[in-house]
C-alpha positions as a printed NumPy array, in Angstrom:
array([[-11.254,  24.656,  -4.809],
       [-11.737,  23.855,  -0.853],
       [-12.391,  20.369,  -1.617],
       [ -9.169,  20.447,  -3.179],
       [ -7.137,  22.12 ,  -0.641],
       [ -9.172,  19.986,   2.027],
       [ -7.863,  16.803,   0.035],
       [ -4.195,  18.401,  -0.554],
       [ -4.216,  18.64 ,   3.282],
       [ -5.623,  15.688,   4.436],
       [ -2.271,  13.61 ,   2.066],
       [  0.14 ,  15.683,   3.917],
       [ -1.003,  15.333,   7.106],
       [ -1.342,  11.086,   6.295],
       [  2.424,  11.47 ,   4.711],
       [  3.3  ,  13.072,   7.853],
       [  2.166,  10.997,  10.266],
       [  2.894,   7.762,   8.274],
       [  5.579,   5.648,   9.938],
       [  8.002,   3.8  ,   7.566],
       [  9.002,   1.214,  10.458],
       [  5.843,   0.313,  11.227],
       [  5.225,  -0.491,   7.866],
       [  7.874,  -2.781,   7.949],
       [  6.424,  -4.625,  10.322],
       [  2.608,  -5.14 ,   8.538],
       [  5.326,  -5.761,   5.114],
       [  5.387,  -9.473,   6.406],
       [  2.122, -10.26 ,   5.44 ],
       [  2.734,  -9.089,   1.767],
       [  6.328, -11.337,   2.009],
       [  4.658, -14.96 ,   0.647],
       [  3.482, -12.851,  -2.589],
       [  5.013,  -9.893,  -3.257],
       [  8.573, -11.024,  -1.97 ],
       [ 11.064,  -9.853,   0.816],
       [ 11.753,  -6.69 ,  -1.236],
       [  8.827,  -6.229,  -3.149],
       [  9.977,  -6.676,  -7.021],
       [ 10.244, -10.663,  -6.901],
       [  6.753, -11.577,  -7.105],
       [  6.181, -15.695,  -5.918],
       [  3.625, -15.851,  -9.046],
       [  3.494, -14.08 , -12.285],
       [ -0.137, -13.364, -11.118],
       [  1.504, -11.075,  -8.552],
       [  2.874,  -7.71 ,  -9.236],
       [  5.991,  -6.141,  -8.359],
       [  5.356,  -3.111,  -5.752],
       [  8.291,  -2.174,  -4.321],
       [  9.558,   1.355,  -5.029],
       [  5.797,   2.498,  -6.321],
       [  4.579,   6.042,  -5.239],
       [  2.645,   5.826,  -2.061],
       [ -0.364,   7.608,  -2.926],
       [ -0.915,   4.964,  -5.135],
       [ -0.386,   1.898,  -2.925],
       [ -2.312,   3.837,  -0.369],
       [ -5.258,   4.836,  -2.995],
       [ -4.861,   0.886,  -4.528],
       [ -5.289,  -0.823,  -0.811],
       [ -8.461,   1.772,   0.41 ],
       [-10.314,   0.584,  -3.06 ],
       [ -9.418,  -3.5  ,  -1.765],
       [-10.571,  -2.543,   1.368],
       [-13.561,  -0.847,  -0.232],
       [-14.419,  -3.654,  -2.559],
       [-14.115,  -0.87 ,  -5.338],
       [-11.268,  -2.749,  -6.923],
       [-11.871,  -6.281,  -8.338],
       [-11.306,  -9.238, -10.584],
       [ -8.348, -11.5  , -10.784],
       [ -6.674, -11.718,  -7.746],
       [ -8.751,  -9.106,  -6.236],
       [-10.156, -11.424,  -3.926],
       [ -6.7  , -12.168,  -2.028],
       [ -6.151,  -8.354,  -1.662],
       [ -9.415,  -7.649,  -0.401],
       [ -9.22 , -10.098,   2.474],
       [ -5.681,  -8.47 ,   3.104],
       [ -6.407,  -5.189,   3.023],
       [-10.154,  -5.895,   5.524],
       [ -7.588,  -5.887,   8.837],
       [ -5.522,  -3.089,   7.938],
       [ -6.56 ,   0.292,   9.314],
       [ -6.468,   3.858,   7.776],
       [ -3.26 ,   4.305,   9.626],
       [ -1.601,   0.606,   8.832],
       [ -2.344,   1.631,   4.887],
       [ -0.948,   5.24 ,   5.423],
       [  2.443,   3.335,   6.88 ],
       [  2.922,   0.369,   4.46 ],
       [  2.69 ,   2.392,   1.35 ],
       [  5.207,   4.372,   3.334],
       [  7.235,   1.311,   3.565],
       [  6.681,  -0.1  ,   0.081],
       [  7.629,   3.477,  -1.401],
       [ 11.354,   2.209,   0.198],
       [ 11.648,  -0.76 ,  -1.119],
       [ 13.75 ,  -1.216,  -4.574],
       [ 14.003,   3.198,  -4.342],
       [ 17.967,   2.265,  -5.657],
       [ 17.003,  -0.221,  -8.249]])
């Protein structure tokens, strides 16, 4: 039960703190694959991530980072995810969570 309300915490705070602008910003190194708003993919191989929740883009780019998530085009994301810190992750899926919200 604490290490539940210690995790239920932690999110918040990382919600809180997470700055959509910044985000932004780091979202031009997902541009060549992902696409300026995040749902037109350059490659079918790609997927579309705009508008996803982001607890999920955050808990999908800590595994790359990891090396807990692999295979296909794991490799690319890995590489990608290496330079960003806990706070750049917190702030993109912030971002992403924006993009394609009225679609």
């Amino acid at each position: 039960m604490i290490g539940s309300c210690l995790l239920t915490t932690k999110h918040v705070d990382a919600a809180e703190t997470a700055d959509s602008a910044a985000g932004q910003a780091k979202f031009a190194l997902c541009i060549a694959c992902h696409g300026a708003d995040g749902r037109t993919p350059t490659s079918p191989g790609f997927p579309k991530i705009g508008g996803q929740n982001p607890s999920y883009v955050a808990a999908a780019l800590h595994a790359y980072k990891s090396g807990q998530r692999n295979g296909g085009l794991a490799h690319i994301m890995q590489s990608m995810a290496e330079a960003l810190s806990d706070q750049d992750i917190d702030n993109l899926a912030s971002y992403i969570a924006t993009l394609g919200a009225d679609k």
